[in-house]
FIFIKOL-258931 format. One record per residue (C-alpha): x, y, z; residue in three letters; chain; residue number from 1. Coordinates in steps of 0.001 Angstrom, whole numbers. Example, Ala and Ser with C-alpha at 12.3 -4.5 7.8 and 13.67 -1.06 7.14 Angstrom:
% residues 2
c1:c2:c3:code:unit:pos
12300:-4500:7800:ala:A:1
13670:-1060:7140:ser:A:2
//
This chain:
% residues 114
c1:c2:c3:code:unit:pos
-3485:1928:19747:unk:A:1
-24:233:19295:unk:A:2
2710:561:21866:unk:A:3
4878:342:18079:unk:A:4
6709:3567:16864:unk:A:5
5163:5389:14408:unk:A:6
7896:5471:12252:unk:A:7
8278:1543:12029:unk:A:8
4905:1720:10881:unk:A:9
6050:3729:8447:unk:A:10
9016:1788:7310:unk:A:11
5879:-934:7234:unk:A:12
4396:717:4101:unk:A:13
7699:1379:2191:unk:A:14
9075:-2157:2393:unk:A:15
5800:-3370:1459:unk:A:16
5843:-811:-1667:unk:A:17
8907:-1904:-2152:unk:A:18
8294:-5592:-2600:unk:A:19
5474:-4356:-4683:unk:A:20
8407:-2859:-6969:unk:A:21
10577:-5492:-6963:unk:A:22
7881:-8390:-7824:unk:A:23
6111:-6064:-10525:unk:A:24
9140:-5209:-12451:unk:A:25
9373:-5613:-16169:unk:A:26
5282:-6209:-15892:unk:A:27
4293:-3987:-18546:unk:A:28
599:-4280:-19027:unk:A:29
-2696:-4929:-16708:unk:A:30
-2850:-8366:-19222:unk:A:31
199:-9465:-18054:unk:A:32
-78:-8713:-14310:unk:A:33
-3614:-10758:-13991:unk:A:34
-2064:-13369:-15426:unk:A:35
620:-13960:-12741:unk:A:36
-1139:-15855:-9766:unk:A:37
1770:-15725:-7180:unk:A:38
2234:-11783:-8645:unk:A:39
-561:-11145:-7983:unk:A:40
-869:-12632:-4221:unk:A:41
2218:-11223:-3229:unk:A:42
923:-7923:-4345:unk:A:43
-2376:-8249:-2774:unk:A:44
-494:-9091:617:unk:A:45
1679:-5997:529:unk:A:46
-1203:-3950:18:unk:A:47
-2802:-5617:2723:unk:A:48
323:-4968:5198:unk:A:49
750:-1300:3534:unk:A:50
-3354:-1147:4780:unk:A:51
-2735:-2667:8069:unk:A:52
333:-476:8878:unk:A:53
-1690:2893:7873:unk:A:54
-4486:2042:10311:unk:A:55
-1925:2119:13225:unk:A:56
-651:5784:12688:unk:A:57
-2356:7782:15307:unk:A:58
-5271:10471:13836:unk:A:59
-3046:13581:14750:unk:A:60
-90:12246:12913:unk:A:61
-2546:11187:9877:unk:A:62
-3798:14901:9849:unk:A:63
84:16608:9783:unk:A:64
577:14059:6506:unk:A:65
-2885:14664:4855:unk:A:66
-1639:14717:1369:unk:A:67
-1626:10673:2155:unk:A:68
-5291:9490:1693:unk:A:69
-5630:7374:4650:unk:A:70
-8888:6337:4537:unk:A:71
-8646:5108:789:unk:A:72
-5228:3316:1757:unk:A:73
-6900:1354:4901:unk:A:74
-10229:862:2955:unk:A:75
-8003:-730:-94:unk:A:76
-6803:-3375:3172:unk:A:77
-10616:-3753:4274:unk:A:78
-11476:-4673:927:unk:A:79
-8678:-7066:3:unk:A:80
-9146:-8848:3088:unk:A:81
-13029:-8929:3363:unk:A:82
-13677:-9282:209:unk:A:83
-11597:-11208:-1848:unk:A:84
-13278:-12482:-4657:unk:A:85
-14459:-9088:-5392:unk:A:86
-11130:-7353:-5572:unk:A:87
-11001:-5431:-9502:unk:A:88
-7528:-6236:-10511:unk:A:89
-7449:-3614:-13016:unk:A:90
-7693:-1052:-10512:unk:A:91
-4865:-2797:-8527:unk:A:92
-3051:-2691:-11405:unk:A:93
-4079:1082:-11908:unk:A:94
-2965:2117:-7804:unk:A:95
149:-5:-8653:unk:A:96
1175:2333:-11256:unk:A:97
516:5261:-11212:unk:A:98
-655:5578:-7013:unk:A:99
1919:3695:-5537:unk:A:100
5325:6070:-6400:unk:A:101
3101:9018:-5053:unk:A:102
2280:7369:-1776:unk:A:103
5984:6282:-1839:unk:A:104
7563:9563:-2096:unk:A:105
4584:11159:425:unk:A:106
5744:8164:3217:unk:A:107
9594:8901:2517:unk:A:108
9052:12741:3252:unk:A:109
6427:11570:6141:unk:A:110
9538:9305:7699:unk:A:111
12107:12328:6950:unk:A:112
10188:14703:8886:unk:A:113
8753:11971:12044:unk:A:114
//
């Protein structure tokens, strides 16, 4: 366990959404995302860091914010780092769009209420 506040861990996850934001804006289509290499990375990364941070927030904190799927946000990390080469872009494109502003909002109420 991390000697790191929850809540930075938290503010973690948002910045790294946020990135994911800024870098996919004006990206209109799953065509056009795949075919941006250093979109793509950056993307990948956050979601790696958004992974990394969720895996340090203590199971009794996870369970007062269980409308956030935890496991599915740290196995999305596990994947992307593991396996690589394997990683479906479409669904990356698919958490990017419509997952990502609902685990956005659930975090911002989650660092309201920490």
């Amino acid at each position: 366990m991390s000697k790191r506040n929850v809540k930075l861990f938290v503010e973690d996850m948002l910045n790294a959404i946020e990135k994911i934001e800024k870098y996919c804006k004006g990206i209109g289509s799953y065509e056009e995302f795949s075919k941006q290499d250093i979109v793509v990375d950056a993307v990948l990364r956050n979601l790696e860091i958004i992974g990394e941070a969720a895996s340090k927030i203590p199971e009794n904190i996870r369970s007062r914010f269980s409308e956030i799927p935890w496991k599915r946000v740290v196995g999305l990390r596990n994947i992307i780092v593991h396996g690589y080469f394997v990683v479906d872009l479409q669904i990356v494109w698919r958490i990017i769009t419509s997952q990502l502003p609902e685990l956005r909002i659930a975090l911002e109420k989650m660092r309201a209420e920490l």
